[in-house]
VOKOLFI-981345 format. One record per residue (C-alpha): residue in one letter; x, y, z. Coordinates in steps of 0.5 Angstrom, whole numbers, plus 500, padded with zeros to 3 digits. Example, Ala and Ser with C-alpha at 12.3 -4.5 7.8 and 13.67 -1.06 7.14 Angstrom:
residues 2
A525491516
S527498514
//
This chain:
residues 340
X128082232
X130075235
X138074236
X141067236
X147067240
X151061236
X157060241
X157061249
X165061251
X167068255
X166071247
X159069246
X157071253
X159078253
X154079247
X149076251
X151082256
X151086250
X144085248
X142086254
X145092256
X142095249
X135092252
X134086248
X133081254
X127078252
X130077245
X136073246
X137065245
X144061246
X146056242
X152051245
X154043244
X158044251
X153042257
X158046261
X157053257
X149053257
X150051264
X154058264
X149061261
X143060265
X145066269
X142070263
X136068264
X136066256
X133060252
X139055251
X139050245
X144044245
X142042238
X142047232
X138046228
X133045234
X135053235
X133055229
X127052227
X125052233
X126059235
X126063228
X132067229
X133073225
X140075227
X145070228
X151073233
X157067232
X163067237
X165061237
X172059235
X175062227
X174055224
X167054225
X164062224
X164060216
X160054217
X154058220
X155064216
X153060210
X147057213
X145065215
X146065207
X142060206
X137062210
X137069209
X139071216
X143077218
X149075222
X155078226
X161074226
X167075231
X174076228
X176072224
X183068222
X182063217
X178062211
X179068207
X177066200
X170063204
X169070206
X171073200
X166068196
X161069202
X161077200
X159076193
X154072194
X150077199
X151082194
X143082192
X141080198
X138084203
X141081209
X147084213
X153080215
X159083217
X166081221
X167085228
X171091229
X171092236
X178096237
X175101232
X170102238
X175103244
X177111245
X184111244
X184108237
X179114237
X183119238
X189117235
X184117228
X183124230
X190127232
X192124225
X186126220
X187133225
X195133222
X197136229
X203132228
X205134221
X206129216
X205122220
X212118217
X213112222
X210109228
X212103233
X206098236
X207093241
X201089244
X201082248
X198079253
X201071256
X196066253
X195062258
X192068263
X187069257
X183063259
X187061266
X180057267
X181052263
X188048259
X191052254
X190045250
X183045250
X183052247
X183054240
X188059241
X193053241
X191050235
X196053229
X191055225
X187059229
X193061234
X193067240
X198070237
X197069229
X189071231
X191078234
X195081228
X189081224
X185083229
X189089230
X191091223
X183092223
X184099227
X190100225
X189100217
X183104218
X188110220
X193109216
X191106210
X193099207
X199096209
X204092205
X209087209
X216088208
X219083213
X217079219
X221075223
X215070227
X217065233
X216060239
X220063245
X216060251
X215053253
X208055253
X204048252
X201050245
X205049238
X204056236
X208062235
X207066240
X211073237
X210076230
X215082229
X213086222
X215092219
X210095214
X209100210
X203105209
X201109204
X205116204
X211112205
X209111212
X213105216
X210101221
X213096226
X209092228
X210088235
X205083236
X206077242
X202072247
X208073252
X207080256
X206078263
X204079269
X200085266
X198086258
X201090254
X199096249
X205102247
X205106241
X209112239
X207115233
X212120230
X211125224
X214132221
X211137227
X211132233
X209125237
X204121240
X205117245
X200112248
X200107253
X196102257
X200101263
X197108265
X192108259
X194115257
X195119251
X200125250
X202129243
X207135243
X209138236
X212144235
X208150236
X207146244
X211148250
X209141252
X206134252
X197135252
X195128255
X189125255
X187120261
X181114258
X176111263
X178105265
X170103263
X166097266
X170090267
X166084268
X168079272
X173074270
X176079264
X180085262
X177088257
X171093258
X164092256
X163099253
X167098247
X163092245
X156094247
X157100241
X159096236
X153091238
X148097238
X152099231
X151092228
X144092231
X142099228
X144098221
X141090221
X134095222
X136100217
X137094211
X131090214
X128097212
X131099205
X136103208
X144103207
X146100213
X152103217
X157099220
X164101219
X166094217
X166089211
X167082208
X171085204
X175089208
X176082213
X178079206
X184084205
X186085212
X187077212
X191077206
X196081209
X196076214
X197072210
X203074206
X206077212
X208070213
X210068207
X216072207
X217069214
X218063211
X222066205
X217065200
X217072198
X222076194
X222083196
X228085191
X223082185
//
């Protein structure tokens, strides 16, 4: 299987890590415009191309990983279409109806191509999924969500300006509330906006929003309120308390600890998480993101031998996630009335 690597920023070099900690190493090219990225890049030790279409007919990839920006990851994914290529896109933001219409077009194909889920993949998200299904709880009835991260220390080597997440369409803050609902939807359910208010409150130089405040609501009359901003500094932030008939649960990444009390306990039961392993120059750790690479690897292996693949997200899925998204800011604008 050879896997070509369509983007060489901090996201296209985690994957290459991924692959080769799955023990891909000998099968991985990259592929970037930037000579300062391919530059980069050589630290892997990997076959680099600054010309695509050299990449792929001269390497014959048969995985294409996509991590550049959002407005590109449709571009390359139709030419995997047409090529009958599988591929992994990264989170994407924008162009919901292509990716739509790309889903029906594989429908008879025997290609894999499916959007990331990486917070599926980390612990937390995990246990949560479990206490839930476990009702140790009760019935779930409400949860507060707050995550966010100051966007210039995203990238603090390069100017926010040069960086897609200062574009409108493809903001930081608007980027993560997809890419959040993504986890948060695999718990609860579909969610349907009811409100959001979604402001610039920083002098940061990017002419995005840079917090969306939205409630929610989930099936079984769950109400969720849902902060999401690129503000919190000079540490991230990630708190969740989840309220149900019988108790709580508690979550916060300041000590990355759990808790969950209800009321047959005679106190709170934690849960401590592994920090994991932080590379150089991130925040993130590579577990969560090497699994999802192994999940995406091992179903492109079950369809190439007429299986059913098992990665747990879908074109569809993004799809839906990204309409939310987008009515969430339709009734920000006031587009949306709610007593219709």
């Amino acid at each position: 299987m050879k896997i070509l690597v369509i983007g060489l920023g901090s996201m296209g070099k985690r994957r290459i890590r991924n692959l080769i900690a799955l023990g891909h190493k000998d099968n991985i090219a990259g592929f970037d415009l930037r000579e300062d990225r391919r530059a980069e890049a050589q630290k892997y030790s990997i076959s680099l191309f600054d010309d695509f279409e050299t990449a792929v007919n001269g390497y014959h990839p048969d995985v294409f990983i996509i991590s550049t920006p959002p407005n590109l990851h449709m571009h390359y994914a139709y030419i995997a279409e047409k090529k009958n290529i599988h591929c992994f896109i990264e989170a994407s933001v924008v162009d919901a109806d292509k990716i739509l219409a790309l889903s029906k077009k594989i429908e008879d194909k025997k290609i894999l191509i499916v959007p990331s889920c990486t917070m599926r993949y980390y612990p937390m998200p995990r246990k949560i999924k479990e206490l839930i299904n476990s009702k140790i709880i009760g019935k779930t009835l409400s949860f507060n969500y707050q995550t966010g991260q100051y966007l210039p220390d995203w990238h603090p080597w390069e100017k926010i300006e040069e960086f897609y997440v200062s574009n409108p369409n493809t903001g930081g803050c608007r980027e993560i509330v997809p890419f959040e609902l993504t986890w948060l939807n695999d718990i609860f359910g579909d969610s349907i906006p009811l409100a959001c208010v979604r402001k610039k409150l920083t002098d940061m130089n990017a002419d995005i929003e840079d917090i969306y405040y939205c409630i929610l609501q989930y099936p079984n009359d769950v109400i969720a309120n849902i902060t999401v901003e690129v503000i919190s500094r000079p540490k991230a932030t990630r708190d969740l308390r989840i309220l149900g008939s019988e108790g709580e649960i508690v979550y916060s990444a300041d000590n990355n600890e759990l808790r969950y009390i209800n009321t047959q306990m005679q106190d709170w039961q934690k849960v401590s998480f592994e920090i994991g392993t932080i590379e150089s120059g991130y925040i993130n750790p590579e577990e969560p993101y090497i699994n999802e690479m192994k999940d995406f690897i091992e179903a492109v292996e079950n369809v190439s031998e007429n299986k059913s693949a098992s990665y747990p997200n879908t074109l569809e899925d993004d799809y839906k996630i990204l309409q939310t998204l987008y009515k969430i800011e339709e009734i920000s604008e006031g587009k949306n009335d709610l007593s219709r």
